[in-house]
N, CA, C, O and CB atoms as a CASP TS submission, in Angstrom:
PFRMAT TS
TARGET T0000
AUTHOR 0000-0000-0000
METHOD Language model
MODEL 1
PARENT N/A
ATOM      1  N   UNK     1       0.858  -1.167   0.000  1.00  0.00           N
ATOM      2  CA  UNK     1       0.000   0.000   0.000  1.00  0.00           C
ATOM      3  C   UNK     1       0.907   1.233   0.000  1.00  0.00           C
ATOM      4  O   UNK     1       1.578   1.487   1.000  1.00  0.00           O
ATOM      5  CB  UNK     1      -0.978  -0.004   1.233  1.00  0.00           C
ATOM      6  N   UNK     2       0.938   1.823  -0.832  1.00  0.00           N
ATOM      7  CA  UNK     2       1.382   3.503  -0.851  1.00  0.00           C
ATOM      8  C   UNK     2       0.493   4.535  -0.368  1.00  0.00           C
ATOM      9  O   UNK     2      -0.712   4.624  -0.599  1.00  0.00           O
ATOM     10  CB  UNK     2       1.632   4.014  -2.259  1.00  0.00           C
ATOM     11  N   UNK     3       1.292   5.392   0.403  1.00  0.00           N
ATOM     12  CA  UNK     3      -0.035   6.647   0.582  1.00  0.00           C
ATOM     13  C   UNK     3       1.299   7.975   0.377  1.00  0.00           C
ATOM     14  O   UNK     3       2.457   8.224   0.713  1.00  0.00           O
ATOM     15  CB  UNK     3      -1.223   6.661   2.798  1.00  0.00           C
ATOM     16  N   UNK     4       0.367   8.430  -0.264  1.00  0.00           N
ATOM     17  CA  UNK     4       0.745  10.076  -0.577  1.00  0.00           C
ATOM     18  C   UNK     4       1.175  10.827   1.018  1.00  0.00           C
ATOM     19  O   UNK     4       0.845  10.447   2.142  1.00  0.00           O
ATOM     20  CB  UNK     4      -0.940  11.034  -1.368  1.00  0.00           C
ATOM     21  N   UNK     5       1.941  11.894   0.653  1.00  0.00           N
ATOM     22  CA  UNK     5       2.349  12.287   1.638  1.00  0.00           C
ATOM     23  C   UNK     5       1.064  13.382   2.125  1.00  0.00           C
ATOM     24  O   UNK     5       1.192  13.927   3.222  1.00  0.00           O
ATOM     25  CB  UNK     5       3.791  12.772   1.378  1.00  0.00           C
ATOM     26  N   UNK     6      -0.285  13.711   1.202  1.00  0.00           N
ATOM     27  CA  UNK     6      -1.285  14.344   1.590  1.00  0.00           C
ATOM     28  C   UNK     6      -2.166  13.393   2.196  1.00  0.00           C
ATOM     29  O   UNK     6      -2.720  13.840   3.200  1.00  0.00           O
ATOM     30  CB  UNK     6      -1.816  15.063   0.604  1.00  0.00           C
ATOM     31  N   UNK     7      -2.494  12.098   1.862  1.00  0.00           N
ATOM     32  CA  UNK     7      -3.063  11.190   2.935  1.00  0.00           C
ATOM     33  C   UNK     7      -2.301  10.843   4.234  1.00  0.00           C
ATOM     34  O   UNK     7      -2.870  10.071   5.006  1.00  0.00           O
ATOM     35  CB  UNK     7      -3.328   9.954   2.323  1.00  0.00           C
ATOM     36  N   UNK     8      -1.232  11.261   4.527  1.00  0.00           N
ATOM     37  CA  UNK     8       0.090  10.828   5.650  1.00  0.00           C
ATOM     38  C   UNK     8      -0.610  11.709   6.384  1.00  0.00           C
ATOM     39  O   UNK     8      -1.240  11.311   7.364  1.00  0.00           O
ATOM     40  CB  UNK     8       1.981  11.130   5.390  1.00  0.00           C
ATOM     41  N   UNK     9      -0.603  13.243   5.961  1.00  0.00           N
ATOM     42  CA  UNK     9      -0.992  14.405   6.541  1.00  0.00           C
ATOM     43  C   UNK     9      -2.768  14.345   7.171  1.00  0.00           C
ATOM     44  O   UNK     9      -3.319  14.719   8.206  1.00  0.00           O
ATOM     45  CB  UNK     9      -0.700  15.553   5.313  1.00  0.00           C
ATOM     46  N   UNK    10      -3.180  13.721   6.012  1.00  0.00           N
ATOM     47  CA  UNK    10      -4.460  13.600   6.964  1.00  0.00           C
ATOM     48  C   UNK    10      -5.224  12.609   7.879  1.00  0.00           C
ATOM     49  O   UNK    10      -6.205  12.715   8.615  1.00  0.00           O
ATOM     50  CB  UNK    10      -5.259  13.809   6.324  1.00  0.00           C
ATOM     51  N   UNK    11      -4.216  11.403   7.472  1.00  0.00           N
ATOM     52  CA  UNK    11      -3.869  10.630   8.674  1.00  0.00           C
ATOM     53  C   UNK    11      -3.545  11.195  10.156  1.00  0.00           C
ATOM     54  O   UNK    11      -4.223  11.103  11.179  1.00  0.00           O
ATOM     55  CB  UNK    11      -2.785   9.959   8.295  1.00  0.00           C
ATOM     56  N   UNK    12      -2.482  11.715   9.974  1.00  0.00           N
ATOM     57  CA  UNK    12      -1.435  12.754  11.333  1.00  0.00           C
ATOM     58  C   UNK    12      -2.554  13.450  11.913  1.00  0.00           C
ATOM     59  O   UNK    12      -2.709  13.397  13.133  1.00  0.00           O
ATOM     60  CB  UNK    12      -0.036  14.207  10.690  1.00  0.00           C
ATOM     61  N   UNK    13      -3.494  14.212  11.057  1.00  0.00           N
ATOM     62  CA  UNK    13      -4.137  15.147  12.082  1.00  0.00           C
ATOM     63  C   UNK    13      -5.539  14.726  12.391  1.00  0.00           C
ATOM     64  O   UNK    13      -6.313  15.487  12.972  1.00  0.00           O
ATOM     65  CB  UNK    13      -4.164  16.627  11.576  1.00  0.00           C
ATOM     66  N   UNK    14      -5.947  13.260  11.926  1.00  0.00           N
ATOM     67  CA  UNK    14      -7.103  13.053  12.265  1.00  0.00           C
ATOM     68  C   UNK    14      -6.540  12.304  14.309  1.00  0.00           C
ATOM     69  O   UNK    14      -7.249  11.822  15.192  1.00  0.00           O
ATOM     70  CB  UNK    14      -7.965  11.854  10.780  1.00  0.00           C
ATOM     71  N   UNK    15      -5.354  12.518  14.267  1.00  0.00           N
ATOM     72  CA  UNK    15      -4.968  11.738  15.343  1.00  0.00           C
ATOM     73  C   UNK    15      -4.287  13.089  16.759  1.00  0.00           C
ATOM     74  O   UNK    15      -4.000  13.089  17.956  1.00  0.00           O
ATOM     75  CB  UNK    15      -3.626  10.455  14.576  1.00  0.00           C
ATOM     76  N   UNK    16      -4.324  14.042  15.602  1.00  0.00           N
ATOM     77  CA  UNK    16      -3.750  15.479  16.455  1.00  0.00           C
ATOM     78  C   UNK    16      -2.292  15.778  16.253  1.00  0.00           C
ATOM     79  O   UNK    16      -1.631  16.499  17.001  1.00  0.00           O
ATOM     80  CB  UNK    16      -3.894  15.340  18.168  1.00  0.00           C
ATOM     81  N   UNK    17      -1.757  15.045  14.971  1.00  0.00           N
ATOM     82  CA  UNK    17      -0.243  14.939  15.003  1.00  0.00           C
ATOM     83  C   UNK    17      -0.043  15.570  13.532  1.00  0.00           C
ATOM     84  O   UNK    17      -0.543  15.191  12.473  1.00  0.00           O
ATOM     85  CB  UNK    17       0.431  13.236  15.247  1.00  0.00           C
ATOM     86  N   UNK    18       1.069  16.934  13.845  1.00  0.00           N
ATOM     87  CA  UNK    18       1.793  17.863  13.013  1.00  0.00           C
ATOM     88  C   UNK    18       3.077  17.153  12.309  1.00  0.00           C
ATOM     89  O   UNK    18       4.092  16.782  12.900  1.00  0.00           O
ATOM     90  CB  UNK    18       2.235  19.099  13.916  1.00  0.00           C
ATOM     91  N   UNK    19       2.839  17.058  11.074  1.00  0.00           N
ATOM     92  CA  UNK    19       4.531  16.290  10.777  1.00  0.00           C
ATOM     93  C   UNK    19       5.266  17.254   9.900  1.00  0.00           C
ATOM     94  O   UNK    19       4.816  17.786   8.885  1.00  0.00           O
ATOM     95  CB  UNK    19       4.535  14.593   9.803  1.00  0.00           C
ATOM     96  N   UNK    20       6.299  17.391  10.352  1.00  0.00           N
ATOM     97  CA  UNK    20       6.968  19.008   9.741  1.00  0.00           C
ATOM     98  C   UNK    20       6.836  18.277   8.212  1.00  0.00           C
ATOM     99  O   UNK    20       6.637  17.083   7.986  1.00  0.00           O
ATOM    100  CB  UNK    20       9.122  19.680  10.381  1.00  0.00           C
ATOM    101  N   UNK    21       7.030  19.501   7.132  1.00  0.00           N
ATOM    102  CA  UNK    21       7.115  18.693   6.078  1.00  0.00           C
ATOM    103  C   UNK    21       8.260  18.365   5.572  1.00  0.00           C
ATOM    104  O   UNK    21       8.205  17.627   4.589  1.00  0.00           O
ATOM    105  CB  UNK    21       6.508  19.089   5.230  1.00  0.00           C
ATOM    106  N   UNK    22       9.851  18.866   6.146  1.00  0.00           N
ATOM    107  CA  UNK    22      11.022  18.366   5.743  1.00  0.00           C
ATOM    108  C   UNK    22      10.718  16.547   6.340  1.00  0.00           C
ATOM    109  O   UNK    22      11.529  15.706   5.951  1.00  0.00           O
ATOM    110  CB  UNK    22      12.453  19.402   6.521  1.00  0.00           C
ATOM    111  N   UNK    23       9.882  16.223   6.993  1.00  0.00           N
ATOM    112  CA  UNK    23      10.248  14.550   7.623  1.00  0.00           C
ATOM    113  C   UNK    23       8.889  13.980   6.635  1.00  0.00           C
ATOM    114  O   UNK    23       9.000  12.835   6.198  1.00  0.00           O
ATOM    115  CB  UNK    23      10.019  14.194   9.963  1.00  0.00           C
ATOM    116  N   UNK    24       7.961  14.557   6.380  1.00  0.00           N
ATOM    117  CA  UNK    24       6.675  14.275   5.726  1.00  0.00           C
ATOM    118  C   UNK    24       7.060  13.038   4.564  1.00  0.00           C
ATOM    119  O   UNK    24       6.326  12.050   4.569  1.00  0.00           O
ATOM    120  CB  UNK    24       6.017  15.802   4.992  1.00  0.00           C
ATOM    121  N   UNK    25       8.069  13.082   3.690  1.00  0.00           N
ATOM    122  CA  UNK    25       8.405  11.692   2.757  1.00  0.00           C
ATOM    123  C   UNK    25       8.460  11.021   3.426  1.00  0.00           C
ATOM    124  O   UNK    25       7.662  10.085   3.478  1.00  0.00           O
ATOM    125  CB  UNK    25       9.471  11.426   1.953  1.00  0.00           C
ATOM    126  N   UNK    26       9.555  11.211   4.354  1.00  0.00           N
ATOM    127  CA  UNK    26       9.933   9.975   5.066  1.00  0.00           C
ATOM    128  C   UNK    26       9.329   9.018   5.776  1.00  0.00           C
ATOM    129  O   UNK    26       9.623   7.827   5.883  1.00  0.00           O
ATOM    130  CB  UNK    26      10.588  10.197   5.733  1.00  0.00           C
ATOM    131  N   UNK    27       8.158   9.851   6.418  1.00  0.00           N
ATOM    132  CA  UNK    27       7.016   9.376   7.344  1.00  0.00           C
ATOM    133  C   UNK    27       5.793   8.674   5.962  1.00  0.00           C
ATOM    134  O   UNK    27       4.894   7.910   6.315  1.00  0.00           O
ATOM    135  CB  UNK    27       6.267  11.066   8.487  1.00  0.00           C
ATOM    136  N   UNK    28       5.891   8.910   5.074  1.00  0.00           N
ATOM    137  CA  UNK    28       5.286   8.419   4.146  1.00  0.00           C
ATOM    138  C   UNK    28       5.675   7.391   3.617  1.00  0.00           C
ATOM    139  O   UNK    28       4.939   6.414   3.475  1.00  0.00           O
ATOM    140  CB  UNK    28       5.138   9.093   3.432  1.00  0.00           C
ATOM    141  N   UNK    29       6.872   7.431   3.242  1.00  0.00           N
ATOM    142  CA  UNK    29       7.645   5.783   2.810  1.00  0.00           C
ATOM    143  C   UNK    29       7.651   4.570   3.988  1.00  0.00           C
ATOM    144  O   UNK    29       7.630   3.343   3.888  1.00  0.00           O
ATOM    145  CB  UNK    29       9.516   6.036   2.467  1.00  0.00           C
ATOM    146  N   UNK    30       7.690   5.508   5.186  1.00  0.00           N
ATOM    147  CA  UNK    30       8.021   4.563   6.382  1.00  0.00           C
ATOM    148  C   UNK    30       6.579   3.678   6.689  1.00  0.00           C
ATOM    149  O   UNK    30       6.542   2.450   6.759  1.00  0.00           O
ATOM    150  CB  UNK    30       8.540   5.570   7.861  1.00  0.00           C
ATOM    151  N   UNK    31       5.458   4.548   6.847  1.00  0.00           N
ATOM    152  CA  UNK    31       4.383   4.005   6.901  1.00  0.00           C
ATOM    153  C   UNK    31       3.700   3.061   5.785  1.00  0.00           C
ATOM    154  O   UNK    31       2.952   2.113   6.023  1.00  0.00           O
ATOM    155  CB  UNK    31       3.758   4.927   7.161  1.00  0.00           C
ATOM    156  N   UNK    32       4.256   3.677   4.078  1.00  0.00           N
ATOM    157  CA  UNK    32       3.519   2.595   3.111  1.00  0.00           C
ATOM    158  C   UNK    32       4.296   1.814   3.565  1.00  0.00           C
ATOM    159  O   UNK    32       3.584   1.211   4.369  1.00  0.00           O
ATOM    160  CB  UNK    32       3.407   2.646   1.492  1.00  0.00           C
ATOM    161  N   UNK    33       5.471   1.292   3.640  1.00  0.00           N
ATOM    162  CA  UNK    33       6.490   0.182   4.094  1.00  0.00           C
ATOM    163  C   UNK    33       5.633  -0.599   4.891  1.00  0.00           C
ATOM    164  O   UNK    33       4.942  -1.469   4.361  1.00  0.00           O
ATOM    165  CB  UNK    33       7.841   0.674   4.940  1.00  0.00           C
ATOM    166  N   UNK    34       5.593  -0.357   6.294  1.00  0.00           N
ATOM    167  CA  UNK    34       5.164  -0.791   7.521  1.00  0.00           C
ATOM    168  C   UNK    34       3.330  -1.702   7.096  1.00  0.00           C
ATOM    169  O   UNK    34       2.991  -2.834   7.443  1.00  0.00           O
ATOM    170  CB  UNK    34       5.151   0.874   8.684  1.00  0.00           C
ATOM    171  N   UNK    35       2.576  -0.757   6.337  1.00  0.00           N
ATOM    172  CA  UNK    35       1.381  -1.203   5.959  1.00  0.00           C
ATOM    173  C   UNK    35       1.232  -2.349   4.768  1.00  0.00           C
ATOM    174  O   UNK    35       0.229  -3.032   4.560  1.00  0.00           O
ATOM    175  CB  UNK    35       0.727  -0.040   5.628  1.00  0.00           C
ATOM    176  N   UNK    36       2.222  -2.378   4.194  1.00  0.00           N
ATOM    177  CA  UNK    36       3.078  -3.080   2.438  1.00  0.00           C
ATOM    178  C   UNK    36       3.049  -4.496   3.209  1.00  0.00           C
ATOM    179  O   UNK    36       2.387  -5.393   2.687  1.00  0.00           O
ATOM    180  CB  UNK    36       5.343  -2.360   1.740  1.00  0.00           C
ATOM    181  N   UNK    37       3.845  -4.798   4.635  1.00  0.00           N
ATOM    182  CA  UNK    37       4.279  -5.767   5.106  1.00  0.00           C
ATOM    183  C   UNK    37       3.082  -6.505   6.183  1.00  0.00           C
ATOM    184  O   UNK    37       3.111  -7.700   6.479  1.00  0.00           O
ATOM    185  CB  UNK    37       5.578  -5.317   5.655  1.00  0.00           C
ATOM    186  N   UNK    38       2.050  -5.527   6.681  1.00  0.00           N
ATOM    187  CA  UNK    38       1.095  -6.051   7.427  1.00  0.00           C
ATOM    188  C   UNK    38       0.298  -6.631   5.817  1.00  0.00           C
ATOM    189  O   UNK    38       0.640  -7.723   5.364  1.00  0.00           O
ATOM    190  CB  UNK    38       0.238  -4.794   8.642  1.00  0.00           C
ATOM    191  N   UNK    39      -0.339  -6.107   5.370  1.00  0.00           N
ATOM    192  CA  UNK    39      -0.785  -6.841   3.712  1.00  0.00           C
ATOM    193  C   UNK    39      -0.533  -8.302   3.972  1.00  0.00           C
ATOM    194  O   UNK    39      -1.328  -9.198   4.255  1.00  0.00           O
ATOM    195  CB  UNK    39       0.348  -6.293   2.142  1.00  0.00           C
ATOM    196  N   UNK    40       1.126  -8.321   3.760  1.00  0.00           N
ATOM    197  CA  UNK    40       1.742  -9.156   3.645  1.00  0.00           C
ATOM    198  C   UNK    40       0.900 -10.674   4.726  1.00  0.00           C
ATOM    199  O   UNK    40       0.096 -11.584   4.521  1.00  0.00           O
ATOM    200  CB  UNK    40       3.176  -8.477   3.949  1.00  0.00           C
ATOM    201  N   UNK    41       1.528 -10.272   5.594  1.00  0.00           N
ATOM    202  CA  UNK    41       0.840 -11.004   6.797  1.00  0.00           C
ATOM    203  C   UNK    41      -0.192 -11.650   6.482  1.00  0.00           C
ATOM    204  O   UNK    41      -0.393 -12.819   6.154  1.00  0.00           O
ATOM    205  CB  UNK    41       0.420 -10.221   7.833  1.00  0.00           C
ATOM    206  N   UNK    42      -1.212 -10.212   6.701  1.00  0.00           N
ATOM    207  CA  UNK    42      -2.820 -10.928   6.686  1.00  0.00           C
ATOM    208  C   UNK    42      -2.785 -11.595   5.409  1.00  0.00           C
ATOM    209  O   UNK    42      -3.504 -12.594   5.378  1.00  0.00           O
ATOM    210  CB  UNK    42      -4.278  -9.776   6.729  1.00  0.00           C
ATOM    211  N   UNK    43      -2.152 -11.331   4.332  1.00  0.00           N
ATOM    212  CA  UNK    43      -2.031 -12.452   3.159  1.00  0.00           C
ATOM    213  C   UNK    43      -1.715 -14.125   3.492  1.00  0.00           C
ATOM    214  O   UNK    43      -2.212 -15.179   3.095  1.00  0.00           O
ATOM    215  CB  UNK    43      -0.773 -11.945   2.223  1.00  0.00           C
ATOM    216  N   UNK    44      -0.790 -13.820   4.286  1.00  0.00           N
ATOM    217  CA  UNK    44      -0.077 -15.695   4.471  1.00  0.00           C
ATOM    218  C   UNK    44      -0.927 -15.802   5.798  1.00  0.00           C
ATOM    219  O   UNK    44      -1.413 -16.913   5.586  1.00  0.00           O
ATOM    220  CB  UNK    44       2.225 -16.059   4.831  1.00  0.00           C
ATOM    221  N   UNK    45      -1.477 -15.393   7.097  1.00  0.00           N
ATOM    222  CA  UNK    45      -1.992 -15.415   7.991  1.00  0.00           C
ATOM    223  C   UNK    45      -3.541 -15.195   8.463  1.00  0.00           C
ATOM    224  O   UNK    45      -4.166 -15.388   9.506  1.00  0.00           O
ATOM    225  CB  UNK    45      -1.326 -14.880   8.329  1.00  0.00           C
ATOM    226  N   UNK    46      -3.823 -14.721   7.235  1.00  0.00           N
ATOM    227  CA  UNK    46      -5.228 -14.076   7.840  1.00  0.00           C
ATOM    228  C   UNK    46      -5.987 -15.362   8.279  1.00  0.00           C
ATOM    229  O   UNK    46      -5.971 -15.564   9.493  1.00  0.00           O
ATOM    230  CB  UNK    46      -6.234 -13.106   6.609  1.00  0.00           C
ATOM    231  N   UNK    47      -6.577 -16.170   7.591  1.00  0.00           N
ATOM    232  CA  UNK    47      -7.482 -17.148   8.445  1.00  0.00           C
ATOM    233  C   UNK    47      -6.981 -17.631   9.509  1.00  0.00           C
ATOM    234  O   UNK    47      -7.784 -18.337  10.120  1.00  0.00           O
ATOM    235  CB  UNK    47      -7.899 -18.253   7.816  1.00  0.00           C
ATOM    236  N   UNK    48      -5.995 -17.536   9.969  1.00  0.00           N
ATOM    237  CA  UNK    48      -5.343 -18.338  11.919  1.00  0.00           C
ATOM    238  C   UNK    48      -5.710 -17.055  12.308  1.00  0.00           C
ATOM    239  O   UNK    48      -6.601 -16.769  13.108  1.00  0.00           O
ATOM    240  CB  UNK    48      -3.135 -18.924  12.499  1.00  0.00           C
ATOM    241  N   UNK    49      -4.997 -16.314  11.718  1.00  0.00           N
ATOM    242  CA  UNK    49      -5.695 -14.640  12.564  1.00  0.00           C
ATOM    243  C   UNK    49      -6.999 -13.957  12.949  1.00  0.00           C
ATOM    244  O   UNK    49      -7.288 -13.138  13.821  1.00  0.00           O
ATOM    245  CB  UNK    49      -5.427 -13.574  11.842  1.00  0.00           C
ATOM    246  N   UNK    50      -7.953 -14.823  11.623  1.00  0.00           N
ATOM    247  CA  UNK    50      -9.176 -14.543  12.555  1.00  0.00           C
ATOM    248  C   UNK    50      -9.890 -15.469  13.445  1.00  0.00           C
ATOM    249  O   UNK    50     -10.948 -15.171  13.998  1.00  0.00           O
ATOM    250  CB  UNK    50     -10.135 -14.129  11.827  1.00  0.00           C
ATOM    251  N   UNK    51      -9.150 -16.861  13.602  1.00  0.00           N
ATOM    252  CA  UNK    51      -9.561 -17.681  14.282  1.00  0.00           C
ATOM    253  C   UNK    51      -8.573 -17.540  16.003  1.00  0.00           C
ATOM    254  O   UNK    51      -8.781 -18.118  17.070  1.00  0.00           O
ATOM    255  CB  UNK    51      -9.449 -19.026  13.299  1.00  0.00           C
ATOM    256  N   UNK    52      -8.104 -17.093  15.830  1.00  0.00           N
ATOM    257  CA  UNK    52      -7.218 -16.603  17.387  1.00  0.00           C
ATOM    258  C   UNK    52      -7.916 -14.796  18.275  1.00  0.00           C
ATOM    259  O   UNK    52      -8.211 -13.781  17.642  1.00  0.00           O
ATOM    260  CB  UNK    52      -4.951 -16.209  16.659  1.00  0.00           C
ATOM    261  N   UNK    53      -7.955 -14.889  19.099  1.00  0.00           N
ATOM    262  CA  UNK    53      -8.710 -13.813  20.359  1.00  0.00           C
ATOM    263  C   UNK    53      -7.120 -13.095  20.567  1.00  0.00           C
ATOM    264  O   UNK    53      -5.986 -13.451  20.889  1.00  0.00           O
ATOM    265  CB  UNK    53      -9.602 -14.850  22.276  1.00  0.00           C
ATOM    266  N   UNK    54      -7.838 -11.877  20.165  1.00  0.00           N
ATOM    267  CA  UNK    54      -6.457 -10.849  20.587  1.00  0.00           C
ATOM    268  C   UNK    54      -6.285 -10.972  21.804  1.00  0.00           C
ATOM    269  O   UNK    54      -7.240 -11.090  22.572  1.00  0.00           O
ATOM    270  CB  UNK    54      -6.526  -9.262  20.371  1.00  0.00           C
ATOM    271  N   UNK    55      -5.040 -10.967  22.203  1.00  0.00           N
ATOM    272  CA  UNK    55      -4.389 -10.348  23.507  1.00  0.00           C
ATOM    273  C   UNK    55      -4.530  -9.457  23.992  1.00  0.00           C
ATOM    274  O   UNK    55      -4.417  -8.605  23.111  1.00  0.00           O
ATOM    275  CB  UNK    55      -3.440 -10.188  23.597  1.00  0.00           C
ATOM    276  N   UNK    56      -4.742  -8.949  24.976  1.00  0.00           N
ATOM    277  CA  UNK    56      -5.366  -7.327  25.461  1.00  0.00           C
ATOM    278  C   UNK    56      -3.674  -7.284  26.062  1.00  0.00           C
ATOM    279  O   UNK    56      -2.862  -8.133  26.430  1.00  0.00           O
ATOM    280  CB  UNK    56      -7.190  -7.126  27.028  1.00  0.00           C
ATOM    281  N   UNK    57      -3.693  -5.441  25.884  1.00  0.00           N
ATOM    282  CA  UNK    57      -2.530  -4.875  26.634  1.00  0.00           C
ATOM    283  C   UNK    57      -2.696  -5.581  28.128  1.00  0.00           C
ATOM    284  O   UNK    57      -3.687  -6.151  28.585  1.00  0.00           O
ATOM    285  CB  UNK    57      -2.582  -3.086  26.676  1.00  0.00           C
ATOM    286  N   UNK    58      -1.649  -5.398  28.620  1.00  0.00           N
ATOM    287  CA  UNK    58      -1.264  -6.098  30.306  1.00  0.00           C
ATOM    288  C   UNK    58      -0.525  -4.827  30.859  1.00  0.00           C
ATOM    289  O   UNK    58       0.617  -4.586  30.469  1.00  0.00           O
ATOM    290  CB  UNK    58       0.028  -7.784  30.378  1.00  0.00           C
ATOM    291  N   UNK    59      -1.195  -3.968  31.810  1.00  0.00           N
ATOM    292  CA  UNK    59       0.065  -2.888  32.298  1.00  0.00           C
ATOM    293  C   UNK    59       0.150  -3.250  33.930  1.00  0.00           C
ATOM    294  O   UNK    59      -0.710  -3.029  34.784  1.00  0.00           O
ATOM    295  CB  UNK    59      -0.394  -0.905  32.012  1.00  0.00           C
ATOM    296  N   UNK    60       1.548  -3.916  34.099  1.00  0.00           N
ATOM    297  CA  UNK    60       1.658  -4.384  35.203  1.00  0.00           C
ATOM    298  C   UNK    60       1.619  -3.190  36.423  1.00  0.00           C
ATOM    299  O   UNK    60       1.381  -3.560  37.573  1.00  0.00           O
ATOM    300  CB  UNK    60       2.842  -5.193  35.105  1.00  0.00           C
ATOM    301  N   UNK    61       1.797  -2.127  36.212  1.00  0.00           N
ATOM    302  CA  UNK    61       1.547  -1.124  37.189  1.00  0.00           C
ATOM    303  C   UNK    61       0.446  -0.543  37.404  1.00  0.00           C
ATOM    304  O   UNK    61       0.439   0.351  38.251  1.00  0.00           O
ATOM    305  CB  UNK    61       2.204  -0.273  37.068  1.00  0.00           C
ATOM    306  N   UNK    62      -0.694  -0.862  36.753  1.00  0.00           N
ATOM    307  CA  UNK    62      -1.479  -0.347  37.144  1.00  0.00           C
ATOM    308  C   UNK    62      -2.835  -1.286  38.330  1.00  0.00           C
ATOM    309  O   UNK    62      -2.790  -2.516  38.311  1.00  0.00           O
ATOM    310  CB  UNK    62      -1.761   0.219  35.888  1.00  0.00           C
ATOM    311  N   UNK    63      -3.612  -0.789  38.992  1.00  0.00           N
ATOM    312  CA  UNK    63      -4.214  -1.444  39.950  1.00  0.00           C
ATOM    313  C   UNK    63      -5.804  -1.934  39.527  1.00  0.00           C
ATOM    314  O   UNK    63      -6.775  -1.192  39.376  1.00  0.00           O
ATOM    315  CB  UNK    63      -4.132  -0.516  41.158  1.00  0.00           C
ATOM    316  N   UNK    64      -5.757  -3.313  39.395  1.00  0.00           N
ATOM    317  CA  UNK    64      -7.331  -3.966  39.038  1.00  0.00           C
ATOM    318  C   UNK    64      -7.844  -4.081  39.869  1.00  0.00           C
ATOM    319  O   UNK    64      -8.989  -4.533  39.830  1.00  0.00           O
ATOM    320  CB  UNK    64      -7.607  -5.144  38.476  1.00  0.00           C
TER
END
């Protein structure tokens, strides 16, 4: 998956996050990368993946 560095941007601020635009490629290559390789995954994995129960975060410091 590729995304433009104007979908990066409106990614960033649907989340509240400014990305200067000297880093804006970079954060764009880094993320199609990162999303290119989950693809990937759910390609060779997806049916065990939807047959397995996510793991919930565990924060050992905090009090249940």
């Amino acid at each position: 998956m590729t995304l433009t560095k104007e979908q990066v941007t409106t990614l960033a601020a649907v989340q509240g996050l400014v990305i200067p635009e000297d880093e804006l490629e970079n954060v764009a290559i880094r993320l199609s990368s990162w999303l290119t390789a989950m693809e990937q995954v759910e390609e060779a994995l997806g049916a065990e993946m939807d047959r397995t129960d996510p793991i919930a975060p565990v924060y050992p410091k905090e009090d249940f």
